[in-house]
ZAMARGU-4260 file (C-alpha; in steps of 0.2 Angstrom, whole numbers, plus 5000, padded with zeros to 4 digits):
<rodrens>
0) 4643/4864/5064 | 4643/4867/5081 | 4646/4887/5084 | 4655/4887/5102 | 4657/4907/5101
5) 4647/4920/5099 | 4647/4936/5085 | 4655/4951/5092 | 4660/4970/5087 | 4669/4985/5096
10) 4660/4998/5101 | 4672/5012/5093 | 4668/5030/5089 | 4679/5030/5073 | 4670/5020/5060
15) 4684/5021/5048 | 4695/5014/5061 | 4699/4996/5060 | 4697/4986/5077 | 4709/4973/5085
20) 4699/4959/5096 | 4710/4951/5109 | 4709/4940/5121 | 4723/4933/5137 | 4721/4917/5143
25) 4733/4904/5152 | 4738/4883/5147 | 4744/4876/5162 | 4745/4859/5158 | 4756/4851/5143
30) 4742/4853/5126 | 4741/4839/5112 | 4731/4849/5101 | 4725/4867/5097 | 4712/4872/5083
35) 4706/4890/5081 | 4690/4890/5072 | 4688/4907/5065 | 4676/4918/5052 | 4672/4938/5050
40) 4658/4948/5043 | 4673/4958/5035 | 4690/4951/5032 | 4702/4948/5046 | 4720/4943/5051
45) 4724/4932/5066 | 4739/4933/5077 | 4743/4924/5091 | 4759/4925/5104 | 4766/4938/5090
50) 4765/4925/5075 | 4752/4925/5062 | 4739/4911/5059 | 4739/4903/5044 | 4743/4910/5026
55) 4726/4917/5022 | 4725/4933/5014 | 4707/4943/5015 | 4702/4927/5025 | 4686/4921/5025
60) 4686/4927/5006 | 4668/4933/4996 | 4654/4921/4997 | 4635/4925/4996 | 4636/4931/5014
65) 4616/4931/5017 | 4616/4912/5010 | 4634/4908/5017 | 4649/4913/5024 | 4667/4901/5024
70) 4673/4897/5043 | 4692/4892/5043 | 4700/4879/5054 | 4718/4884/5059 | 4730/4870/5070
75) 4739/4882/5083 | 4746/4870/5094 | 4763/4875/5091 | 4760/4894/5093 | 4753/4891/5111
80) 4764/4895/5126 | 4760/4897/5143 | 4753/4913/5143 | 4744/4916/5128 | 4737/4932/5119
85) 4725/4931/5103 | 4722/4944/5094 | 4711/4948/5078 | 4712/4962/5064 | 4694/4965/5055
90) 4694/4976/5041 | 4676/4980/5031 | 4683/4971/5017 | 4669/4965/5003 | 4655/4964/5016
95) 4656/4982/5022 | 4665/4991/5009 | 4655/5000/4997 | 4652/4991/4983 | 4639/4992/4968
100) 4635/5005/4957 | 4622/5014/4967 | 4625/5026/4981 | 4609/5015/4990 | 4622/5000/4986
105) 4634/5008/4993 | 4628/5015/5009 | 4621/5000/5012 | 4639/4991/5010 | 4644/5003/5022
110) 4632/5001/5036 | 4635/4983/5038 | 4643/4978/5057 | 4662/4972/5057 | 4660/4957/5069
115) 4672/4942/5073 | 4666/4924/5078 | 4679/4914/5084 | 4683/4898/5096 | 4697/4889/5100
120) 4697/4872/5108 | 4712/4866/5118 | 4714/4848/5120 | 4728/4843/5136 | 4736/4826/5135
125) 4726/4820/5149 | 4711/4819/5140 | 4705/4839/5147 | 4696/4850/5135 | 4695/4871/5135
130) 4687/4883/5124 | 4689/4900/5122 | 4676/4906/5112 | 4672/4926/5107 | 4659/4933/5121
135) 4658/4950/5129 | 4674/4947/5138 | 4685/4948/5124 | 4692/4968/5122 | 4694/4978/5109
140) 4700/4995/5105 | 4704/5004/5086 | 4722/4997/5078 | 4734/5008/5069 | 4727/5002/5053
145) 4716/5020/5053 | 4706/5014/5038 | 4705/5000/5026 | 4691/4995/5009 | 4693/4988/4994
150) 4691/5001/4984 | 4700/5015/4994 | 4714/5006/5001 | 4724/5006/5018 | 4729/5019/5030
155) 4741/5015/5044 | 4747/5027/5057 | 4765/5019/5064 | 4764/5034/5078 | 4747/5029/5084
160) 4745/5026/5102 | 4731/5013/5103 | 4719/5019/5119 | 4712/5008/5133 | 4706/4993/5129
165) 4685/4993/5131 | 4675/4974/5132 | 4666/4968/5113 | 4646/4970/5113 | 4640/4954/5107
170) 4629/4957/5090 | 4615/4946/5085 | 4618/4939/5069 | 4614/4923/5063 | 4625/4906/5063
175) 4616/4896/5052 | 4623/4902/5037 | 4642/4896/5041 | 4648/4884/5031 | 4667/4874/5031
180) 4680/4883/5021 | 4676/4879/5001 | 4686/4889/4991 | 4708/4887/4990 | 4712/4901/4999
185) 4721/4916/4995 | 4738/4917/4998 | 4753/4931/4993 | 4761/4922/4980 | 4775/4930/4967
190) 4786/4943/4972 | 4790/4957/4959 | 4805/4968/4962 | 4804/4986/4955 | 4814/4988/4936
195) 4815/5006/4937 | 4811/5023/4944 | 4810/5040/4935 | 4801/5056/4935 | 4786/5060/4923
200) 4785/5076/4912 | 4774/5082/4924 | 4786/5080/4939 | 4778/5065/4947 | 4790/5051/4952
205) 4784/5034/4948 | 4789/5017/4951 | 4786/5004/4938 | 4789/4985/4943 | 4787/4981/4924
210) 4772/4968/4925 | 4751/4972/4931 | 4749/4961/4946 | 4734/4959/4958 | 4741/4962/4977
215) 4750/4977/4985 | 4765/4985/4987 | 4776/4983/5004 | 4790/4995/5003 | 4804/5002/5015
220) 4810/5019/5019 | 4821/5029/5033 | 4810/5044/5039 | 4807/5055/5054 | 4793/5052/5065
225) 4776/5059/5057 | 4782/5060/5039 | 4770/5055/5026 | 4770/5044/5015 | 4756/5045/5002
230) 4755/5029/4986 | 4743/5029/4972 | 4743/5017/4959 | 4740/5015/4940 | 4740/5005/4925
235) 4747/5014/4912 | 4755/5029/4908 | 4745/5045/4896 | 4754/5045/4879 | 4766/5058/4887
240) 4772/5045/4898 | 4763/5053/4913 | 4754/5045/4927 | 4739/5038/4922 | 4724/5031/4934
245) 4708/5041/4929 | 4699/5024/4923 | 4698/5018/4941 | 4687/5029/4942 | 4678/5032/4962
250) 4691/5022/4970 | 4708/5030/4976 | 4716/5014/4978 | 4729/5023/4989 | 4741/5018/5003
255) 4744/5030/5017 | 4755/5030/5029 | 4762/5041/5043 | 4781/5037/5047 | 4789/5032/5065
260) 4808/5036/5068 | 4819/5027/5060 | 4817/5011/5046 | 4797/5009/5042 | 4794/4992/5032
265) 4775/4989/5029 | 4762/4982/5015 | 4745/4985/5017 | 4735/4970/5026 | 4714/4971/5021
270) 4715/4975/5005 | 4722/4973/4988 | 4727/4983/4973 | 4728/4981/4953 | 4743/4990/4948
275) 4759/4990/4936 | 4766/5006/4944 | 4764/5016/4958 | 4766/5035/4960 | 4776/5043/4975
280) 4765/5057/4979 | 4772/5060/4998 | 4787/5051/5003 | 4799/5056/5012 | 4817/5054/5005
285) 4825/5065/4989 | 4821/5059/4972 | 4841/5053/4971 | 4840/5042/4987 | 4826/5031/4980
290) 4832/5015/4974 | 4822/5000/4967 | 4826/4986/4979 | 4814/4997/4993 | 4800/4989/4984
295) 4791/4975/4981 | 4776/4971/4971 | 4768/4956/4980 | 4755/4946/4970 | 4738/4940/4978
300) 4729/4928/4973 | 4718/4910/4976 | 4729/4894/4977 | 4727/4887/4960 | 4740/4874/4956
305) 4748/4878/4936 | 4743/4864/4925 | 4743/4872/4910 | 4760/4876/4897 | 4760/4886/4880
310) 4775/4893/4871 | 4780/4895/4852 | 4797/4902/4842 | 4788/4919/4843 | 4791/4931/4857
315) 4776/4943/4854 | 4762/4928/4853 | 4772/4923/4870 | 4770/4939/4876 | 4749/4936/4875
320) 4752/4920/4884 | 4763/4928/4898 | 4747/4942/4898 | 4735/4929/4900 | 4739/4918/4913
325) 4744/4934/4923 | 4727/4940/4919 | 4720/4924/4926 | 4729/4925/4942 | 4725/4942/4946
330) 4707/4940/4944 | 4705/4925/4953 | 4705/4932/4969 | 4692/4922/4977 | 4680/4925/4965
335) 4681/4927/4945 | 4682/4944/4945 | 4680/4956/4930 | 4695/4968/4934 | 4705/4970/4951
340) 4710/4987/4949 | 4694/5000/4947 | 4678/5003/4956 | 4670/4985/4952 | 4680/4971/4957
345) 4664/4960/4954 | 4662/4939/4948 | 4655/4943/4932 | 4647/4927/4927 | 4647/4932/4906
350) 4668/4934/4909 | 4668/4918/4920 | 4659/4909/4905 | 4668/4913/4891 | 4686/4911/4902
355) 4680/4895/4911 | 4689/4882/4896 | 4705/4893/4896 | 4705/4894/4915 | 4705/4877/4918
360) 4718/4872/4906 | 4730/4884/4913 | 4728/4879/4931 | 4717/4868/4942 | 4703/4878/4945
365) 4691/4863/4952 | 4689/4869/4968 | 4688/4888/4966 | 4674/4887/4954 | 4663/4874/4964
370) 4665/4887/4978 | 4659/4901/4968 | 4646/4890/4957 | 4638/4887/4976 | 4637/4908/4975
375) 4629/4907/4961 | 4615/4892/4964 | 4613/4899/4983 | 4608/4917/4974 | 4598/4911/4960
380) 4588/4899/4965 | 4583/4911/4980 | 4576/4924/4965 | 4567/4910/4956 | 4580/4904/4945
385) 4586/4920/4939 | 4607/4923/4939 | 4612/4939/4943 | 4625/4948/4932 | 4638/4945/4947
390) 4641/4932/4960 | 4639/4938/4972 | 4624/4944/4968 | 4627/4961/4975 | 4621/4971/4961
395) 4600/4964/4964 | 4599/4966/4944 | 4580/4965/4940 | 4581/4952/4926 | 4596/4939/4918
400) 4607/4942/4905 | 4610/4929/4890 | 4627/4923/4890 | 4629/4930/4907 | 4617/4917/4916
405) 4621/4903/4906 | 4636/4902/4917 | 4625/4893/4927 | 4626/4879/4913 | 4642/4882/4905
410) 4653/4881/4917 | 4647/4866/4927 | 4648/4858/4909 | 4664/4863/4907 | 4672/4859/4924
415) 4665/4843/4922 | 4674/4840/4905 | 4688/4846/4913 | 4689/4836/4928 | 4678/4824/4925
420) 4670/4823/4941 | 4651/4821/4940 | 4650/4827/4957 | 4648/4845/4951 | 4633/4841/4937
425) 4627/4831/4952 | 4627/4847/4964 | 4622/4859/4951 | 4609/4852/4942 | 4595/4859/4950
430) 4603/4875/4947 | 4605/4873/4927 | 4587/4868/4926 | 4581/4881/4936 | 4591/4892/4922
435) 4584/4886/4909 | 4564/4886/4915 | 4567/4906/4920 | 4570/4909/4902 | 4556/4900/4898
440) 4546/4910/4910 | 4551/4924/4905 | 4550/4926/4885 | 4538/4934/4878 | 4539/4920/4862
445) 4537/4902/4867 | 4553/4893/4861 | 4566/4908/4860 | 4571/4919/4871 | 4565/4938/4865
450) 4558/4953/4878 | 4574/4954/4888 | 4586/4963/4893 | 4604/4957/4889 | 4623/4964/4883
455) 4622/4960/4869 | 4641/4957/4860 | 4648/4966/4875 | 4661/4979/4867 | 4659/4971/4847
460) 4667/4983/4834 | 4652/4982/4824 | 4643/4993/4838 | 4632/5007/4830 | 4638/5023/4837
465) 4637/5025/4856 | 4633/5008/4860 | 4644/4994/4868 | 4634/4980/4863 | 4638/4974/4846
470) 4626/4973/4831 | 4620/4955/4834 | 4602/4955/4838 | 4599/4952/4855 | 4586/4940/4853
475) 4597/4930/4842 | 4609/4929/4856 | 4596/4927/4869 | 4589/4911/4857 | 4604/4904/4854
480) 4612/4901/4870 | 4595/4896/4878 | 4596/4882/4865 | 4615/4878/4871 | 4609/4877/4887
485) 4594/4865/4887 | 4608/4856/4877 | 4619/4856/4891 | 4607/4853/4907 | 4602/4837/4891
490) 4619/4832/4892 | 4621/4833/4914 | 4605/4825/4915 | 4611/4810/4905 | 4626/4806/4913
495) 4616/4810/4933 | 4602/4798/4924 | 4590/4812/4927 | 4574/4811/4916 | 4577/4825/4903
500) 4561/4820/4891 | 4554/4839/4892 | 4570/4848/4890 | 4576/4835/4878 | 4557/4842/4867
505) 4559/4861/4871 | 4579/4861/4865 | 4571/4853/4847 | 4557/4865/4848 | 4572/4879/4852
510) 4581/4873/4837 | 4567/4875/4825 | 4559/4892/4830 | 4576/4899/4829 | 4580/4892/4811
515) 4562/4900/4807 | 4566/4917/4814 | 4583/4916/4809 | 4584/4910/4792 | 4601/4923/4788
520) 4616/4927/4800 | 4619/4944/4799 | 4634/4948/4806 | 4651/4938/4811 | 4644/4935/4830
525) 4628/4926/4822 | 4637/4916/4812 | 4651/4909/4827 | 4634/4907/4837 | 4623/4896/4824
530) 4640/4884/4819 | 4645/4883/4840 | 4626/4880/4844 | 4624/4868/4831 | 4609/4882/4824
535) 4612/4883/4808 | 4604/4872/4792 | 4618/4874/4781 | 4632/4875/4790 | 4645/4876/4776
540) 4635/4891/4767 | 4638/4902/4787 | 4656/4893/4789 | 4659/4902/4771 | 4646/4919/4775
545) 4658/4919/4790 | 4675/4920/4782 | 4668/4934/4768 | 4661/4944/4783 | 4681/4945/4789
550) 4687/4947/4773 | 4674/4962/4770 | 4677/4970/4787 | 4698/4964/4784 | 4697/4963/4804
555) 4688/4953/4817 | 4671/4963/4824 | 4668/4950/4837 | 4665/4956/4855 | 4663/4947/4871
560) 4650/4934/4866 | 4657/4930/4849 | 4676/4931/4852 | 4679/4917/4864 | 4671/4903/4847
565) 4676/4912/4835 | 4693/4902/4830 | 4687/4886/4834 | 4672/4889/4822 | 4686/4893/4809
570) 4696/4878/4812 | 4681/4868/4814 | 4676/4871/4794 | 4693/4871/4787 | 4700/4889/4791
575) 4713/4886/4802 | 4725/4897/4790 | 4712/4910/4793 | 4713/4907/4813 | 4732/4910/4812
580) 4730/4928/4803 | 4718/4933/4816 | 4728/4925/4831 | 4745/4931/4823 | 4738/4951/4815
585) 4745/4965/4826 | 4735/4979/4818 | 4720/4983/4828 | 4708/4976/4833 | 4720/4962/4837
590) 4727/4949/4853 | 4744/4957/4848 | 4740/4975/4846 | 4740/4976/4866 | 4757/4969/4866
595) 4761/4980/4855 | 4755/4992/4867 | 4766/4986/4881 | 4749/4975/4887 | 4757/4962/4900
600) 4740/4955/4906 | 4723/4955/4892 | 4713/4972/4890 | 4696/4973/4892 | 4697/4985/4878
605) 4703/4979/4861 | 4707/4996/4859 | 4710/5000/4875 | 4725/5013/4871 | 4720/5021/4854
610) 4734/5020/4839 | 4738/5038/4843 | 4740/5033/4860 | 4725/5040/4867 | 4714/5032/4880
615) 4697/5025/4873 | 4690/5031/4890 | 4693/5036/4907 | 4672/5026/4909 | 4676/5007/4909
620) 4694/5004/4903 | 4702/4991/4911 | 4720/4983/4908 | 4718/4968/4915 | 4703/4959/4910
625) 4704/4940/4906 | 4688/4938/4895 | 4699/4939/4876 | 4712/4928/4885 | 4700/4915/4881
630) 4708/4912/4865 | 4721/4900/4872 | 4710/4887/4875 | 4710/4887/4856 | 4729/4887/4857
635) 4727/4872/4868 | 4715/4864/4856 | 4718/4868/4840 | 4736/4874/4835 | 4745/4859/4847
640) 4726/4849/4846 | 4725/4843/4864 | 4707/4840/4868 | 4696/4828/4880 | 4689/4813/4869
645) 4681/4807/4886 | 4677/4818/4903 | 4690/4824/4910 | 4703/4818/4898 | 4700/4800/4901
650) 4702/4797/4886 | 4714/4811/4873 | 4712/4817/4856 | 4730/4824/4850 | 4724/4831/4833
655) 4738/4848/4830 | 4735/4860/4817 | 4754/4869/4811 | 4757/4886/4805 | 4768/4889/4792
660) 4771/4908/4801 | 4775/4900/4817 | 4792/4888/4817 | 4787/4877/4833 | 4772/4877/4844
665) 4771/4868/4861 | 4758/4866/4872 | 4756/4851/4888 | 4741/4850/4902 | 4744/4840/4917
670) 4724/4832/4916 | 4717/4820/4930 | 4726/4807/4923 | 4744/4814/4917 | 4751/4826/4907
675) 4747/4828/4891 | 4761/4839/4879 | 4760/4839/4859 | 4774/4850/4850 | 4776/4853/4833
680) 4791/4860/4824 | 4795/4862/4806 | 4814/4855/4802 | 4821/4856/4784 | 4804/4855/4774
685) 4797/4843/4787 | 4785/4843/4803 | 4790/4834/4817 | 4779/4830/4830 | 4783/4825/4847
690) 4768/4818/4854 | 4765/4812/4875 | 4750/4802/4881 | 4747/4797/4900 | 4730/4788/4894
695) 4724/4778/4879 | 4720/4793/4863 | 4719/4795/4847 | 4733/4804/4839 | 4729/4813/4820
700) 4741/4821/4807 | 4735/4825/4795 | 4719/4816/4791 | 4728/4800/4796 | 4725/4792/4812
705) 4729/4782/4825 | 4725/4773/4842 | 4739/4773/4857 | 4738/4764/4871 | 4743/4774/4890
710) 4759/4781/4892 | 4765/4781/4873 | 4777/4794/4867 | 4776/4797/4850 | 4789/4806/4837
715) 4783/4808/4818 | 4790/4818/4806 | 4779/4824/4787 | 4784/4831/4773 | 4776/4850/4772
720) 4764/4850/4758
</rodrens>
């Protein structure tokens, strides 16, 4: 890339501040074509003669920003005039806002420069070229955006009177980490109008827009100059119907604003919120005059195209659909976050894992996770093939997780199924390898994985007192999906035509030392893990162990690491009825306790509001956390029985699996090659199926089965029983 700019900042006393770059400049000749190339340490927002430049939200997104930082290309010809004037907002955003769990994390976020890089190259019809690039005689001076963070929010000051203008300082800081934008970007997408507005036993008034989204609120309001308008934002309500926001912990995640004469209409700009409701601390109008239409609840999120379709004859069940997809969205900001809402915010790669299947069912995520899988490889394999627990890496954990690395292998795999592009094997392969000979390095038993440190079953209900991590032994854990991964960098290494000899002879030494020292599965997460794996010598004895172990506890104890397999393990030995109970229970621990609850995205909690309505803590309680959503790729799979026979559904495998509970079940994914849909319907003591294939499949009902050639639509109707 050739950088026709240089980095500058502003030379501001107020820190907090966010600066405006700006630059005049003239076109006296008639312009065929305008390109502004254009990145930030920080996020930024362009303008130019007055209207905006492109559609990019928290542009130039979150990337590992000391291995790479996204630059955007924007065509501007039609904004230019005559006289021009460009101007550029840079708020900290993820690179100097204070993120990490440390207060050495996050000083350090702090003390990062906010700098802007820009160049725009102006191309006249008679063949003439010009380029305006950031130097030292670009100004700047603070906006009236006051402040601006992740976690904190925004605060805007409409009455500001912005002071003279003073010239950038020109930083030094590396170029060679700039890379063409990867990613989709992220873009304001659904709207969501306010349902009501009332006031909470304890006085507060509250608006609710009756669904969690990712984003921010833009309102409208009459006021006199200097009125202040103060917005904090929740969840939940407490069990007295009160506002609720104590587990987002540190951050305030507030709007502030001070009010000019007359009609004020703004939404925060740099940062984003996760929020159902918001509460009305300062504003200034009488509860009475409020009305819903003055606020919108606008919904931020990466670009991913729908391609995924689930609904059945029950509302609650579509209710967990609704939550997980809206889940998905609001945490696929950029990167695969964990929770949009508290003091975190992070790509989690053990959540990124277990959703990854369900994720790229429900929309075409290509694109977003080969961005983010380059995070990934550009941070490991500068640590010696160690993942970190986040990508970005911005938490520097000392050793990997099981489960949480093997993203690095999982997900690669699974876009790959997916998509069928070997492109991302061919670009990650070094990365899975690298994977897999840390954990060789590291063990302190040749063939397993023992002597690390790991979560476990994050947040299993078979936890011993105080712990979040499950009863599953962690070496167990630790073995097993370092077998499933030498498997998978097997199976990559194949299809790239790699020689895979060694790994091929570790994963069968894996697979014995692990029957050896795992002769008996002791809980239901061991047994999910030894059928998935392929682990276990008798796999009907665990299949059966399994199913007593459910019927024992008369609930699921799975966590994290078991949850995401546990109904395909059950459908894969013959106990889809037992599936369904699970899927369909709304006692807790349950998918439709939540919806019970109100849920209208996935908790990270399965209890996340008690039975008595409580809280089960104000310490890591999220309400929109997609990592249990997982389950509708089993949906996908299993209950309508669409699934890949060949890479990227080259071939398809329509095998559904009814419910007597559920009277119709529908489910369609637009694949590479065409949309799939399989629905299945009882009707008068029968089951019909309605059956589309855009590719030669196999189609199975029942046992019996048959061979369709592309674009076949098939009825068939069974008798029940």
């Amino acid at each position: 890339m050739v950088v026709q700019g240089q980095w500058i900042s502003a030379p501001l006393q107020n820190t907090d501040a966010v600066p405006v770059f700006f630059k005049t400049f003239r076109a006296e000749k008639r312009i065929h074509r305008a390109t502004l190339t254009i990145t930030a340490l920080g996020v930024y927002e362009a303008w130019l003669n007055g209207s905006r430049v492109g559609q990019f939200v928290l542009a130039p997104g979150w990337t590992s920003y000391a291995h790479r930082l996204q630059v955007q290309r924007y065509d501007v010809t039609a904004q230019l005039e005559k006289s021009n004037e460009l101007s550029v907002l840079v708020g900290r955003g993820w690179f100097s806002s204070p993120i990490g769990f440390s207060d050495e994390l996050r000083s350090t976020g702090l003390s990062r420069p906010r700098a802007l890089l820009a160049w725009l190259c102006v191309e006249y019809e008679d063949g003439e070229k010009a380029v305006i690039g950031t130097d030292e005689s670009w100004l700047c001076r603070e906006s009236a955006i006051r402040k601006s963070e992740i976690y904190d929010g925004e605060t805007f000051d409409a009455t500001f009177v912005p002071p003279a203008p003073v010239h950038a300082q020109v930083l030094d800081y590396p170029v060679d980490l700039l890379i063409e934008q990867e990613g989709e970007e992220v873009r304001e997408q659904e709207r969501v109008q306010a349902q009501r507005i009332f006031t909470t036993p304890e006085g507060d008034v509250v608006v609710d827009f009756g669904q969690e989204i990712t984003g921010y609120v833009a309102f409208s309001v009459a006021a006199k100059q200097g009125d202040e308008v103060l917005i904090q934002h929740a969840e939940v309500l407490d069990r007295d119907g009160n506002f609720y926001n104590e587990n987002y912990r540190s951050a305030r995640a507030e709007i502030r604003y001070t009010c000019e004469e007359g009609m004020n209409v703004y939404h925060p700009r740099l940062t984003f919120y996760g929020f159902r409701m918001i509460r009305l601390a300062k504003w200034p109008q009488r509860v009475e005059d409020i009305r819903p239409e003055q606020f919108t609840a606008i919904a931020v999120y990466s670009a991913i195209r729908r391609t995924g379709h689930v609904s059945c004859s029950n509302p609650k069940l579509n209710q967990l659909f609704s939550n997980v997809f809206w889940g998905q969205r609001g945490n696929f900001l950029d990167v695969p976050t964990d929770c949009p809402q508290r003091d975190e915010r992070l790509g989690w790669t053990g959540d990124a894992q277990v959703f990854c299947k369900a994720a790229s069912y429900n929309y075409d995520v290509y694109r977003f996770m080969r961005k983010w899988l380059h995070d990934l490889a550009a941070d490991q394999l500068a640590q010696g093939g160690k993942v970190g627990h986040v990508i970005p890496d911005v938490l520097h954990s000392e050793k990997g997780s099981a489960a949480w690395g093997d993203a690095a292998t999982i997900i690669p795999w699974q876009l790959y199924m997916s998509y069928g592009r070997e492109e991302i094997l061919t670009e990650q392969f070094a990365s899975m390898r690298a994977w897999v000979d840390y954990i060789s390095k590291s063990t302190t038993t040749p063939d397993l994985w023992t002597g690390g440190e790991h979560y476990g079953d994050w947040l299993a209900l078979d936890a011993p007192q105080g712990s979040y991590k499950g009863s599953t032994r962690e070496d167990f854990i630790a073995s097993a999906f370092y077998a499933h991964s030498a498997e998978l960098v097997i199976r990559a290494g194949r299809v790239l035509g790699e020689d895979v000899h060694e790994v091929e002879a570790l994963h069968a030494r894996i697979v014995a030392a692990f029957r050896e020292a795992f002769p008996v599965c002791l809980t239901q997460t061991e047994c999910v893990l030894a059928l998935h794996f392929g682990l276990a010598e008798d796999e009907e004895a665990v299949a059966r162990k399994l199913c007593e172990l459910i019927e024992q506890a008369g609930r699921m104890e799975t966590g994290f690491v078991g949850t995401p397999y546990l109904l395909h393990v059950l459908s894969r030995y013959g106990h889809t009825d037992l599936a369904y109970r699970l899927l369909l229970r709304e006692a807790y621990p349950s998918w439709l306790y939540a919806v019970d609850k109100g849920a209208t995205t996935v908790w990270e909690h399965w209890d996340g509001i008690l039975e008595n309505g409580d809280f089960w803590s104000s310490d890591m309680n999220s309400f929109n956390h997609y990592a249990y959503g997982s389950v509708i790729d089993w949906v996908y799979e299993r209950s309508a029985g669409i699934r890949p026979a060949a890479p990227g559904f080259a071939r398809v495998m329509v095998a559904p699996e009814p419910a007597d509970a559920l009277d119709w079940l529908e489910a369609s994914i637009d694949t590479p090659h065409g949309r799939v849909s399989s629905r299945w319907t009882h009707v008068d003591g029968r089951i019909r199926y309605d059956i589309t294939l855009p590719v030669q499949g196999e189609v199975v009902i029942d046992g019996a089965a048959c061979t369709l050639a592309p674009g076949s639509h098939v009825l068939w109707g069974k008798d029940k029983g």
